[in-house]
C-alpha positions as CSV (number, residue, x, y, z in Angstrom):
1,X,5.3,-4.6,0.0
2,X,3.0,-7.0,1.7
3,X,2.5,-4.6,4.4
4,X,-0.7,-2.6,4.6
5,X,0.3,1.3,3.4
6,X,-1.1,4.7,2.4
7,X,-0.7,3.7,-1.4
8,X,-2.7,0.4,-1.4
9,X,-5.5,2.9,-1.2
10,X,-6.2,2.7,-4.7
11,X,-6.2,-1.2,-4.9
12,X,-8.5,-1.5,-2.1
13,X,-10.8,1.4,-3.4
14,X,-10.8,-0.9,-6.8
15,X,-11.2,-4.2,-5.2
16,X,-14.0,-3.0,-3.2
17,X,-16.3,-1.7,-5.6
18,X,-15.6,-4.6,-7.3
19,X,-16.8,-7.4,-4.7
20,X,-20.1,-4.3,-4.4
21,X,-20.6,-5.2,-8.3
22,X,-20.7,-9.0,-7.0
23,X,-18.1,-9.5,-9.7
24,X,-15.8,-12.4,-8.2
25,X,-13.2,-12.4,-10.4
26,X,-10.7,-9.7,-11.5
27,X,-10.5,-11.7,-15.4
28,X,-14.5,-10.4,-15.7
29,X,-13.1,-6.9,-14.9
30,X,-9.7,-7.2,-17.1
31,X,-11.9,-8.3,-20.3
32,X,-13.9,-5.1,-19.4
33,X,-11.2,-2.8,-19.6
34,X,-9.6,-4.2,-21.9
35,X,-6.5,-5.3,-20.4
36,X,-4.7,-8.3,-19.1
37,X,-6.0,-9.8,-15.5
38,X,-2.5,-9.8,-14.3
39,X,-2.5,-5.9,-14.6
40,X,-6.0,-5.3,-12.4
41,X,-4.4,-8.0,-10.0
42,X,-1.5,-5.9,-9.4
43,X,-4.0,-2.7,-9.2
44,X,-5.6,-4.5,-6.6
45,X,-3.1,-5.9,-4.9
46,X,-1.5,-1.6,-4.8
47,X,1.8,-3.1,-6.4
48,X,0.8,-1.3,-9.2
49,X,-0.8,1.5,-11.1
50,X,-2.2,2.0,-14.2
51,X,-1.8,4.4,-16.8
52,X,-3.5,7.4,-16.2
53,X,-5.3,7.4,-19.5
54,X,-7.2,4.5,-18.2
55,X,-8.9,5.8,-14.9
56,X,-11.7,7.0,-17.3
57,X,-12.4,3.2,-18.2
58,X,-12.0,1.9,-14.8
59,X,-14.6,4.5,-13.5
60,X,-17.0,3.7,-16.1
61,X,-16.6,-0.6,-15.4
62,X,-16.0,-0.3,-11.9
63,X,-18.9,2.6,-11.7
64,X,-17.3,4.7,-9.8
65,X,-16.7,8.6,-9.6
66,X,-14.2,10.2,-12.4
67,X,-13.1,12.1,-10.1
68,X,-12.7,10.5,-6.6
69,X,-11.0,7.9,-8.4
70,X,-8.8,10.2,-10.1
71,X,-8.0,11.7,-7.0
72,X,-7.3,8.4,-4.5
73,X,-5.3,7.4,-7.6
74,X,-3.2,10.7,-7.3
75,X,-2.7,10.3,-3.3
76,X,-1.8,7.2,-3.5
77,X,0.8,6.9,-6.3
78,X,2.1,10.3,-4.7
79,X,2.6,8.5,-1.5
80,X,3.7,5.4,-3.3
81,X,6.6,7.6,-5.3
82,X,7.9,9.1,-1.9
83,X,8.0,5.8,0.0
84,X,10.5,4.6,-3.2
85,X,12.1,8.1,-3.1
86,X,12.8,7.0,0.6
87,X,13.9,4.0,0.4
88,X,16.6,4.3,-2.3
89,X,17.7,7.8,-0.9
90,X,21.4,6.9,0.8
91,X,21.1,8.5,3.8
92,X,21.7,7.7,7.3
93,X,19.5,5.2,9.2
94,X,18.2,7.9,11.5
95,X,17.6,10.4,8.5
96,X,15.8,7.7,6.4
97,X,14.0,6.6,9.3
98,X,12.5,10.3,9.9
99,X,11.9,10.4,6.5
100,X,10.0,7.0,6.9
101,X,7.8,8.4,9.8
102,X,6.8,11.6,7.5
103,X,5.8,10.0,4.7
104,X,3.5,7.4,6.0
105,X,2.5,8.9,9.4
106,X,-0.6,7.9,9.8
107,X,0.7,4.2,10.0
108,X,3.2,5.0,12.4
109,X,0.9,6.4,14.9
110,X,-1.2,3.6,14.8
111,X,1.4,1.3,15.4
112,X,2.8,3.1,17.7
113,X,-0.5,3.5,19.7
114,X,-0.7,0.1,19.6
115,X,2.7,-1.0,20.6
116,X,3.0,1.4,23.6
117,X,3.8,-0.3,26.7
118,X,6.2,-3.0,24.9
119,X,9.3,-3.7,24.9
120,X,11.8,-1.3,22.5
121,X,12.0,-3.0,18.9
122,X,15.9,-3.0,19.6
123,X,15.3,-4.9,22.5
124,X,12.9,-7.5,21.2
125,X,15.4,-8.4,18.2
126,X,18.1,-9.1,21.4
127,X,15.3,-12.1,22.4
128,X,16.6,-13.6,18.5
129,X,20.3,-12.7,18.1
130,X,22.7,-15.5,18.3
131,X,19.8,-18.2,17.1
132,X,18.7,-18.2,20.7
133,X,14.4,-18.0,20.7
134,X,14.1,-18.5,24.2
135,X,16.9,-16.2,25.4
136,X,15.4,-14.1,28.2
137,X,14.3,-10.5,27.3
């Protein structure tokens, strides 16, 4: 979950304006709304989302659009649902792995585009197996 996705989106939209506000610290914007910080943290941070009764309130502190946020919020918990949907699905590897590539595509591209030219990922985790870092590729 660490990794950059689609569905972070919506934390970095709300982080953002937030730094813009020159607000440092996610307590000022908790007390605001009228939750706890740990809850705006995990907004930010796109582990979690709030309830969508709040997006009025979080619009009005973090003064943003009703309905742009409204609508980077419904992208990314969309996104967000499928990539769990995914995940827990028990299909094959290959199936889940097309799956994978459809639902975030746009990070696959990328790092494919930037990967191209390398050595298959199969291949690089070879270099590893048997405890052996410095086996040759």
């Amino acid at each position: 979950m660490n990794d950059p996705k689609e569905y972070t989106l919506f934390g970095e939209t709300l982080r953002l304006a937030r730094v813009k506000l020159g607000l440092p610290s996610v307590r000022s914007m908790a007390e605001a709304i009228g939750v706890k910080y740990d809850q705006v943290f995990s907004w930010e941070a796109g582990t979690k989302f709030p309830l969508e009764e709040v997006l009025p309130k979080i619009a009005e502190v973090y003064k943003l659009d009703l309905v742009e946020i409204t609508a980077v919020y419904k992208s990314s918990k969309g996104v967000r649902e499928r990539y769990k949907n995914v995940r827990k699905n028990p299909l094959s590897r290959k199936s889940r792995a097309i799956d994978v590539v459809e639902v975030s595509g746009s990070v696959v591209a990328e790092i494919s585009s930037v990967t191209k030219g390398y050595l298959p990922l199969k291949n690089a985790y070879g270099a590893y197996k048997g405890g052996n870092r410095y086996k040759k590729w």
